[in-house]
N, C-alpha and C positions, 0 to 999 in steps of 0.2 A: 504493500500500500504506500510508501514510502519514494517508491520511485525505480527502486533498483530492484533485480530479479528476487525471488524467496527463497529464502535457505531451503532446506532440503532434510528430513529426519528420516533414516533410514534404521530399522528396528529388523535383529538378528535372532529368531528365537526358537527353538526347535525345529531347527527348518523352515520356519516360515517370514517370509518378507513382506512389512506392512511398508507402503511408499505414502506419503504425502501427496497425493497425486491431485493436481487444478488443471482445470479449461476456462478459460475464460473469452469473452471476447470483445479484443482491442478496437479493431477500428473496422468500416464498413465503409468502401471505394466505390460509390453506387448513391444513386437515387431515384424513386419508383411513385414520383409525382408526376401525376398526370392531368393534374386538374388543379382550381381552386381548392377543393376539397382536401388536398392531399398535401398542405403547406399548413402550418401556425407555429405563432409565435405564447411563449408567455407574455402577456402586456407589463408585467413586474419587471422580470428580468433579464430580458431579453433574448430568453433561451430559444432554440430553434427545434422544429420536431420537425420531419418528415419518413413514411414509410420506403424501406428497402425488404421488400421480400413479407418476411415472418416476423422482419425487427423493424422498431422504431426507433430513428437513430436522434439522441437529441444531441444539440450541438450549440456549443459556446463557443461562437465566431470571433471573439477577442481573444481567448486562450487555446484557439483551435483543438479544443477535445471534445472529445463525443464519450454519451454512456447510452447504457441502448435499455431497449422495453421488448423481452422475444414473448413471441406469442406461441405459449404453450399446446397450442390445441394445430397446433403447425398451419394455419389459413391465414393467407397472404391480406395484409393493412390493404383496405382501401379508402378509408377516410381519416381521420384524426382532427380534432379541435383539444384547444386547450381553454379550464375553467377561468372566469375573469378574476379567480384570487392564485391562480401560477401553482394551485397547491395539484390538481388532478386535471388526466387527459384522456377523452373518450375516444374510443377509436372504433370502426366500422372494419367488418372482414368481407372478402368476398368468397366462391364457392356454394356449397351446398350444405343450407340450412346455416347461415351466417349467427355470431351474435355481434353485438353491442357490447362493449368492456368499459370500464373507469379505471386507471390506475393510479396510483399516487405516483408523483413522479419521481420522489426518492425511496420508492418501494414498489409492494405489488399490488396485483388487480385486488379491488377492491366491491367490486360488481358486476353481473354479466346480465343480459338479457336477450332471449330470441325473437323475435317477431318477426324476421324478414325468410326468406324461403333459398334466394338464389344470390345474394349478396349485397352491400349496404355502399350506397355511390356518397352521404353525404350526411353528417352530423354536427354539431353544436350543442352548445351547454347555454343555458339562457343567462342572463345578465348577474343574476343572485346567485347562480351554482346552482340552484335546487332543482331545477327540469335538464335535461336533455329529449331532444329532436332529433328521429332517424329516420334517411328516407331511403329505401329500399330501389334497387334497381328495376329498369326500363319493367321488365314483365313482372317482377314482386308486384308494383303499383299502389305499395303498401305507405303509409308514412303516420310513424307515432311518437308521442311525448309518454316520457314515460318519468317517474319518480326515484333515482338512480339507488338513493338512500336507502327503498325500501325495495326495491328490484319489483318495481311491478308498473304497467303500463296504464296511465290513467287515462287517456284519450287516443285514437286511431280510425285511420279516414283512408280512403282508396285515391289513389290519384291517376291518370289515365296517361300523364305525360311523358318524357324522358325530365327527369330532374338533375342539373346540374351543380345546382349552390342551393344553400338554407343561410338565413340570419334569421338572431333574435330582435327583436327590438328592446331599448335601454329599456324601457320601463315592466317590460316581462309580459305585457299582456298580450302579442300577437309575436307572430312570426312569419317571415316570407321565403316562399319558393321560385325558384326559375329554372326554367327547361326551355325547352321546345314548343315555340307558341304557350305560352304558358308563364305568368306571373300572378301566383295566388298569398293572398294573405289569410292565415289560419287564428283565431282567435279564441289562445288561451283561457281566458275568464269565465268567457262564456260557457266552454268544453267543464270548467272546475265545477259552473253552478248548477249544471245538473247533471254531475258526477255524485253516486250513492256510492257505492261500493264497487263497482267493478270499472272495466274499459265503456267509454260512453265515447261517440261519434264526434272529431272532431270538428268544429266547424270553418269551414272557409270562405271566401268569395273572393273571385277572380278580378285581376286588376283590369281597370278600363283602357285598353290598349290601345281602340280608335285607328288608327290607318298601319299601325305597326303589329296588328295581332296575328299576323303571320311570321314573324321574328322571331329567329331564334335567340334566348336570352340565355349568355353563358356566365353572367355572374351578378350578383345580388348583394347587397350590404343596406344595411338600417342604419340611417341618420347618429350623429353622438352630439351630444350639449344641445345649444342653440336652434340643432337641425334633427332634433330626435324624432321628429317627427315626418322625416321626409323620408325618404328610400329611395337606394339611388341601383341601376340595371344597367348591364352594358350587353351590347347585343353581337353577334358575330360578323351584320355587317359594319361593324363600328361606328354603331350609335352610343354615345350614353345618356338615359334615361334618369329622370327624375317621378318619384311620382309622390302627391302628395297626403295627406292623412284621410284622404277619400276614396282613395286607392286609385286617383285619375293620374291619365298622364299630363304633368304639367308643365314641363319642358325639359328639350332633348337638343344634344349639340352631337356634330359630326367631327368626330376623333380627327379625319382628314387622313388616313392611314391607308398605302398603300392595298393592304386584304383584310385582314378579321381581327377584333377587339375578342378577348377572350376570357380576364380577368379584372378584380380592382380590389381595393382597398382602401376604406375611406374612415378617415380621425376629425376633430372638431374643425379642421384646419385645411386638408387636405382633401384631396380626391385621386389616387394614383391609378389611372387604365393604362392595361397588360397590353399590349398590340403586336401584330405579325413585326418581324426584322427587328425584334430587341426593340420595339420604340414604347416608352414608355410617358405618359402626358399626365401631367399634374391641371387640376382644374380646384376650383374655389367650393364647396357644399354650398354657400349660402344664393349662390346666382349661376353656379357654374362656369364663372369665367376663368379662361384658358391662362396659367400662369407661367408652365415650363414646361420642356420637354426633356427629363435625365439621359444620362451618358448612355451611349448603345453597349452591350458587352463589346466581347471577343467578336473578332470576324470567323468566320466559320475558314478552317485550315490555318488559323491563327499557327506562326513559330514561337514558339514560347522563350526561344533566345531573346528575342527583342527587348531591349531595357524600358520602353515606357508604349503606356495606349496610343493605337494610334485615332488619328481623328479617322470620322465616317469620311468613305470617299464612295465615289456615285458607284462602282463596279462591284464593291465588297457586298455580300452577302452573310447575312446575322441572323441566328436563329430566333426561332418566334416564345415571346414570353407564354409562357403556362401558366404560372402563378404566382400570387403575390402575397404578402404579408407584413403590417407594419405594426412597431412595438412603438406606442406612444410615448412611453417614459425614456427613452435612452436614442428614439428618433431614429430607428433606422429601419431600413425598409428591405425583405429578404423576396428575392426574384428568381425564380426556378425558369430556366428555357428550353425549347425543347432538343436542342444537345445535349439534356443531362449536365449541364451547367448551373452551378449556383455561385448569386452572388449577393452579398447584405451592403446596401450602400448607407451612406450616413448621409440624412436627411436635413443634418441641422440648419443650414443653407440651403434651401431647395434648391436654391438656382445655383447652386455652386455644390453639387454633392460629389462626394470623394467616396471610393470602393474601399467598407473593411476589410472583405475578404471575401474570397472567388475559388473556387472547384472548379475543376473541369474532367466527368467522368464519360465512361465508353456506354451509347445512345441503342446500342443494340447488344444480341446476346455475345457473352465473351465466351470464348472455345477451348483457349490456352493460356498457360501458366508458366513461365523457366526463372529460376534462379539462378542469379550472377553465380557461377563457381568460384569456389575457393581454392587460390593458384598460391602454390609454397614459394614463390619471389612476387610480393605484393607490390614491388616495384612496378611490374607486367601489367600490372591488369590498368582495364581500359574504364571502369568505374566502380563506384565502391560496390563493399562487402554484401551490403544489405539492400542493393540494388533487386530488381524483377522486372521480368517485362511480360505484357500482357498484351492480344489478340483478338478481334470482335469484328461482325458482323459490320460493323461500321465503316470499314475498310482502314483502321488505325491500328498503329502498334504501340502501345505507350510505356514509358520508363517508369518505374517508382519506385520508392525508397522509403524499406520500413521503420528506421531510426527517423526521433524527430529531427527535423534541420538546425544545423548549427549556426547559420548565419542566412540570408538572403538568396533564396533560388530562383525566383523568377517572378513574375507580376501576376501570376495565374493560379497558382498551386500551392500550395503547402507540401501536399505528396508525389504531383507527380513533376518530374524532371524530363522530360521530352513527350514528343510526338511525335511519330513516325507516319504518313500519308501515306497511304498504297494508291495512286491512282492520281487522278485532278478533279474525278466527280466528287464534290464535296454534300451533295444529296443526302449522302451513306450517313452523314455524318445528325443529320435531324430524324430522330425517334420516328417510329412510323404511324403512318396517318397519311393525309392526303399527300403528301410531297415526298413523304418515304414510300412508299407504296410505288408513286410513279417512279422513282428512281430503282427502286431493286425487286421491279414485279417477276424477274427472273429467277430471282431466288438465291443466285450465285454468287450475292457480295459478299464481301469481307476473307479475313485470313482465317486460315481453318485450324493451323498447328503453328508451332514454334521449336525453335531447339538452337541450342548453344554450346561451340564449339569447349573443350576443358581448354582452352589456353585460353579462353576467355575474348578470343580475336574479332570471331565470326560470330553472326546470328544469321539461322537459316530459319526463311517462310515460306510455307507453303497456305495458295489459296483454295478457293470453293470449285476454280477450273480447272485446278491439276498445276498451275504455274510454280515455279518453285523461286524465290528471292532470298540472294544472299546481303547482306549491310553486312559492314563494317565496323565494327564496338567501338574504334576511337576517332570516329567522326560521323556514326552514325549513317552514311552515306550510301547508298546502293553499288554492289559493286558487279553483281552478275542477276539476269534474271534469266531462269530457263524453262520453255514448257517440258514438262517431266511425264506428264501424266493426262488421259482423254478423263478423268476424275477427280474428284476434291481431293488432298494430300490428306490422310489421314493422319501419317507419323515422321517424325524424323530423328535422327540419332544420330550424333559424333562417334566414331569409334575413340577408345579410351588411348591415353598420351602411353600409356606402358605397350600398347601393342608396336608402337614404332614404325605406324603409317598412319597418313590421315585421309580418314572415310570419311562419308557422309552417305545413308543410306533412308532413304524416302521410301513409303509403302502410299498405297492409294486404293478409294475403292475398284479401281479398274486391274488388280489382281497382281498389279505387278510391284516388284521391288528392286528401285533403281539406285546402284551403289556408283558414288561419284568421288574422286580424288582430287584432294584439296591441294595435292602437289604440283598437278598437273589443269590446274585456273578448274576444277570441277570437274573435269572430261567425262563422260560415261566409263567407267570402268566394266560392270557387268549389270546385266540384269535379269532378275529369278523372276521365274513365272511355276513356282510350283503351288502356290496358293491357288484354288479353286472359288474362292469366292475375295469377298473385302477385308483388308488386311489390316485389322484392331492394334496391330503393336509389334515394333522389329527391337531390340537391344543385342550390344556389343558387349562381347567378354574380351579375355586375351586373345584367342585365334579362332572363335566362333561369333556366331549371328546366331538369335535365335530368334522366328517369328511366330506369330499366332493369328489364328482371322475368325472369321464367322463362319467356317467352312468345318470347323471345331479339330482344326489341323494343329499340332504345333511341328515347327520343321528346326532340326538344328542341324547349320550348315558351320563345316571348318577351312580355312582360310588354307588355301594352299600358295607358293611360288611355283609361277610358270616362267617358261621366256615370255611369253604376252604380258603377265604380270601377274599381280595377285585375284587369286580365283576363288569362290566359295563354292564347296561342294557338299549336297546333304550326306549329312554320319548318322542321323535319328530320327525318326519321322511317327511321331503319337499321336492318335486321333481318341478323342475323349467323347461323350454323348451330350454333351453341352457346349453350347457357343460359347468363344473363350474371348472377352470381350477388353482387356487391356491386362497389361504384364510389365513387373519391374522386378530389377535384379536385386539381392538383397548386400550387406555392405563387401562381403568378401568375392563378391561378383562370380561366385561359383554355382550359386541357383538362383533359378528363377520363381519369384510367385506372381502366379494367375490368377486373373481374376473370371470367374466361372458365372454365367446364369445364373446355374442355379444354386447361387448365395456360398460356393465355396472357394476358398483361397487353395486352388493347388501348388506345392513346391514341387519344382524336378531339380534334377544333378543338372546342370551345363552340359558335362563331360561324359555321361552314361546316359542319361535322357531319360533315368529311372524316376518314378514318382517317390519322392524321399516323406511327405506328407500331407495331410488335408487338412486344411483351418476352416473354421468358419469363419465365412464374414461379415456377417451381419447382425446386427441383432435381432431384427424382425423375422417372419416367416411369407414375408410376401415381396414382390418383384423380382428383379435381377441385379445381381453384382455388377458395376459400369467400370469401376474403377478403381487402379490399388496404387500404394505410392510406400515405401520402404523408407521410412528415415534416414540420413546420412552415417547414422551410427549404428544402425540394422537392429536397435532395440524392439521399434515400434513399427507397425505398419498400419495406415488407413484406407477407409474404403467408402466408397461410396454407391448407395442404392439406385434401383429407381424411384423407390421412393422419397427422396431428396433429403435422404438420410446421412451425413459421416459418423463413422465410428473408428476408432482405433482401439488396436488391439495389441495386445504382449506377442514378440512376432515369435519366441519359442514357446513359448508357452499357451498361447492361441486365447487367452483371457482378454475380455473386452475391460480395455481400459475408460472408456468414454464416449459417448454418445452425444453425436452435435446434430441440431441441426436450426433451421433460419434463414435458409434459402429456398424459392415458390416452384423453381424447378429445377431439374433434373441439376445433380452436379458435373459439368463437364471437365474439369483436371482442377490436384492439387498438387503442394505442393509442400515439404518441408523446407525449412530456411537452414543454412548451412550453420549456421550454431544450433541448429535443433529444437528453438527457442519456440519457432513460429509452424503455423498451419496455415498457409496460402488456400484459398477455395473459391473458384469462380463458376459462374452456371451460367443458365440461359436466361435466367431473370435481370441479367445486366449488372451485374453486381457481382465488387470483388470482395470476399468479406477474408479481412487477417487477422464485400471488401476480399465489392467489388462490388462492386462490385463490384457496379460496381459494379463488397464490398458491397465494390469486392469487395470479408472477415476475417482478420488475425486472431490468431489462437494463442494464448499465452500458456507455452506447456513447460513444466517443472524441468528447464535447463537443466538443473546440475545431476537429476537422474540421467540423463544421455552422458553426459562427462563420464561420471563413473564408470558406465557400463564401456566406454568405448574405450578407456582406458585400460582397464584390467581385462577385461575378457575372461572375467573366474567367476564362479560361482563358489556360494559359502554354506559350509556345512558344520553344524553346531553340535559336536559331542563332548561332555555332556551338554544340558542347557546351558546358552552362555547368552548374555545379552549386550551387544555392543551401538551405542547409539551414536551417530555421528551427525555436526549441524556443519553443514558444509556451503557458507558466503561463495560469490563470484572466485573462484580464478586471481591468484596476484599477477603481476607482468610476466616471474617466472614461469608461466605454466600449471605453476603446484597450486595443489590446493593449500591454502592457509587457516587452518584450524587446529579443534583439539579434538581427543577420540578419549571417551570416557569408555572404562571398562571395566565391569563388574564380575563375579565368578572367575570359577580356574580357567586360564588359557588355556583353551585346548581346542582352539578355532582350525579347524580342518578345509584345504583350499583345492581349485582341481590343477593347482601345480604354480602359476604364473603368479607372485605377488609382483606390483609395478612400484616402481621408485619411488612416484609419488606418493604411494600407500607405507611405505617404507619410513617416510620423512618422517609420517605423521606419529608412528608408534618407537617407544624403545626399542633400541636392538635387540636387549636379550627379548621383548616381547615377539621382533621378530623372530629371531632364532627359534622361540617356539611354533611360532606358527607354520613358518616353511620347512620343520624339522619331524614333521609326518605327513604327509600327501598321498594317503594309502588309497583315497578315496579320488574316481577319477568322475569327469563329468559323465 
């Protein structure tokens, strides 16, 4: 809690080992706003909420941390408001048979309720805390206030429209809807006075719309102070609407905006409309007159090298605002757009507003995941340690960095450190809807895989066409692109620095597996065609390949010298009754574990191609195993379902260490971090969570257990009982562990041969001496 990693207590007792074992999770690279609905602020304190996935990520844009809200019942957020005392936040799920939550925000749910059938587009908490509004989506057609305190619904009414936005009004007794042709006012008071005991019929009456009642109305706000009495609508073709406590329309100004108004947010003060190309327009409550129009973000394929914003120029193209939210006390104002971009500007100058802080995440599903390797002359490498790079539908490739920053990285990010562009269609790049739709009705955008050379030199992409793109680590640069494949790249893999050539070998669903030489500018070297269908997964050991596909093949090929040159030729060929859908090799790279359908982890030998054993992977009894990822230090392995489940597991021992989950779908790769610290996990919900999405989600897993075990490689055996506790801090510069080793009972600690230096340091010699001075017992 403190800041630095958690010690570690490890407990030695007839055999048995109790770990201290945490998951937690850090940060989420991802945002899954899609609407006014899906933005608010606390009006106290500035705090920020919006839904990624399963989690609610709220965030303190001055101290850039986020804490999260996961929703237990695994159904992905699709609304969220916060209560007007900052203390509790309700939130809306989508799916089947949805509820309504409250939770506190420095705790947990504190109320639930059901009433919606097929998912919840939009709620609010009324002015006092004491009601909440929830209106159920397009075919629900449901919309209730319900009494949160005592979990029960005291009014409910059908509604026939698509509804987009709810507000309360200050004084609690009405409330307004807007949809599609559709602005209705609901009246509270009336609904209480002839409420007996149960649910009673809310009442409404539709606002007077006059020559705009064909209109669609994408957001809604109730009057504050002076103006609490008005209500104010903006419509999609970029009107904004006033209407007055009669529910007439009483005047309407034209945004003047290129395409569609789509959100707003309105204080005693102001009036902020969301409009298409980032244009945002401040107008007056009290008459509507037009006062500013704020900074446009980023341009869309913005380089984040750049040292300062640039101004709008007529050719740039800016993504279109989604949503809005302003915190009256601290004046700033949080803008979601639909690149998956956020950013809170400070409002105190209207006419002069300055950016506190800006995201920029990936707009469509991410695919892939690689971590920077860790190179033993750190002089070499082309960026830091705790670097990753990540892959999406969006046609980008983006850099980030899980340590916070030390100093000043760019004007955009906090976390991420580059952008890499596939393309010039910058389309890819806006969430989809009508203008992503038109741009990727193909289906083919974006990069499909990633992989990264162990010198840390090269990064190779493969897309959704089969194309295969190699950049360059220390300028980020394109340096070769090749079509490889008539199909999307499924995989790619460096062969390892100890075999003492450099491969590069792509799999694709089009069946083949094309092995290219890094010596020779990439050349074709060979290509296998013994896969019979799509090839889920190829890894390098010292002088073999081993692949797997959906053909429930697995093939291990050995590396021969020819005159032609280096050749792979099959030595094993296993065919299993289940599709074997991704594979990683475990730390001493002499087996492989698979990942199986049906929910099992199989190990084979490399070298015999014997099956050595079968884990389970899962926790559940339903779906399929998608995907498995080996730690660095071959303690742990994780997996992931189709039911967008991760877990990891004890990788000898096959015991489920922990059970994640928080992301809306499928997981598509993870990843560990090379201090073993973190849990990289990206999916199709756009989210990288460590975040991702995103978040992408960082996992904070008990570092100094990985230390240990990859240091000794022993196991401990206790005859007689003997109990040894050890509190083992970070690592000093040396290496060693710096602590103390309490020890109770006679020494008579029994090992499977290997004590390590560092273990040595820590206890007296003669203590050693006893300890390495019987070893009868072998692992």
């Amino acid at each position: 809690r403190s800041g630095r990693p958690p010690s570690v207590c490890l407990i030695f007792e007839c055999s048995l080992v109790c770990v201290l074992f945490q998951v937690s999770l850090e940060k989420v690279l991802g945002i899954g706003t899609v609407s006014g609905s899906g933005l608010t602020s606390d009006p106290n304190s500035g705090l920020i909420a919006y839904p990624a996935g399963c989690v609610i990520v709220l965030l303190h844009p001055k101290k850039n941390k986020q804490s999260h809200i996961i929703n237990t019942s695994r159904k992905p957020f699709s609304a969220l408001a916060f209560s007007h005392d900052g203390k509790h936040l309700v939130t809306g799920e989508s799916g089947h048979m949805p509820c309504v939550r409250v939770w506190e925000v420095d705790g947990g749910q504190v109320a639930e309720v059901q009433s919606h059938k097929y998912g919840v587009s939009c709620v609010a908490f009324s002015t006092n805390s004491c009601y909440i509004v929830s209106v159920g989506y397009q075919h629900d057609m449901t919309v209730s206030v319900w009494d949160w305190r005592k979990g029960s619904i005291i009014a409910s009414n059908k509604v026939s429209s698509r509804v987009f936005a709810v507000s309360f009004s200050q004084d609690n007794s009405y409330f307004v809807t807007a949809g599609n042709r559709h602005i209705k006012f609901w009246y509270l008071d009336a609904s209480k006075e002839r409420r007996v005991n149960s649910t009673v019929p809310l009442i409404g009456r539709s606002g007077l719309l006059g020559d705009h009642k064909n209109s669609m109305f994408s957001g809604v706000a109730c009057g504050r102070g002076l103006m609490a009495c008005s209500t104010y609508c903006i419509t999609s073709s970029g009107l904004l609407c006033l209407f007055n406590s009669s529910r007439q329309l009483e005047a309407w100004v034209n945004l003047k905006v290129s395409d569609t108004g789509s959100c707003l947010a309105v204080s005693e003060h102001f009036i902020f409309c969301g409009c298409a190309d980032g244009v945002i327009r401040v107008f007056s409550p009290s008459n509507l007159q037009y006062i500013t129009t704020l900074h446009r973000p980023h341009r869309l394929g913005v380089d984040l090298t750049q040292s300062a914003l640039l101004p709008a120029s007529p050719g740039a193209q800016y993504p279109d605002t989604l949503a809005l939210t302003f915190d009256p006390a601290s004046k700033q104002l949080t803008c979601v757009y639909n690149d998956h971009s956020v950013y809170v500007w400070d409002v105190k100058d209207v006419r002069n507003a300055g950016k506190l802080y800006s995201a920029l995440y990936h707009s469509s599903s991410v695919w892939s995941v690689e971590v920077y390797p860790e190179l033993s002359d750190a002089s070499q490498a082309c960026l830091p340690l705790s670097s990753f790079f990540t892959c999406s539908s969006d046609n980008t490739i983006r850099l980030w960095h899980t340590d916070p920053p030390t100093g000043h990285r760019n004007l955009y990010s906090n976390d991420l450190l580059r952008i890499l562009y596939v393309g010039e269609n910058t389309q890819h790049l806006q969430a989809e809807g009508e203008r992503g739709e038109a741009a990727g009705a193909d289906g083919k955008a974006g990069i499909r895989v990633l992989g990264i050379s162990p010198d840390g030199q090269h990064l190779a992409a493969g897309d959704r066409c089969g194309n295969l793109r190699i950049f360059g680590l220390e300028f980020l640069d394109e340096l070769a692109k090749i079509e490889a494949h008539d199909s999307e790249v499924l995989c790619l893999v460096f062969s390892p620095t100890s075999t003492g050539v450099k491969l590069l070998a792509s799999a694709s669903r089009d069946r083949l597996i094309h092995i290219f030489n890094l010596e020779k500018n990439y050349s074709l070297e060979q290509t296998l065609n013994d896969h019979s269908a799509s090839i889920t997964a190829v890894k390098f050991t010292e002088v073999r390949m081993v692949s797997c596909g959906a053909d429930k093949s697995i093939y291990f090929q050995t590396a021969e010298q020819t005159a032609e040159g280096l050749s792979f030729s099959r030595s094993h060929h296993v065919v299993e009754k289940t599709t074997l859908y991704d594979m990683d090799l475990d730390s001493s790279r002499t087996h492989v574990a698979i990942a199986c359908q049906d929910r099992n982890v199989r190990v084979y030998n490399v070298e015999t191609g014997k099956l050595k054993k079968c884990l389970k992977g899962s926790s559940s009894d339903e779906g399929a195993l998608l995907k498995v990822h080996v730690d660095p230090s071959g303690s742990f392995f994780a997996t992931s379902c189709s039911d967008k489940n991760i877990t990891i597991f004890d990788y000898e021992s096959g015991e489920c260490v922990a059970t994640l989950f928080g992301h809306s779908e499928i997981v598509t790769c993870m990843r560990f971090s090379q201090d073993c610290r973190h849990l990289i996990t990206v999916s199709g919900d756009r989210y990288t969570k460590i975040l991702i999405t995103e978040i992408v989600n960082r996992l904070q897993l008990d570092w100094t257990l990985f230390k240990v075990r990859r240091r000794t490689g022993v196991r401990f055996y206790l005859h007689p009982p003997l109990q040894i506790v050890f509190n083992l801090p970070p690592p000093g510069e040396d290496g060693c562990v710096e602590s103390c080793c309490c020890v109770s009972g006679p020494p008579l600690l029994q090992t499977n041969g290997k004590l390590p230096m560092w273990f040595r340091k820590l206890v007296s010699p003669t203590f050693t001496d006893q300890l390495t001075g019987n070893q009868s017992v072998s692992d």
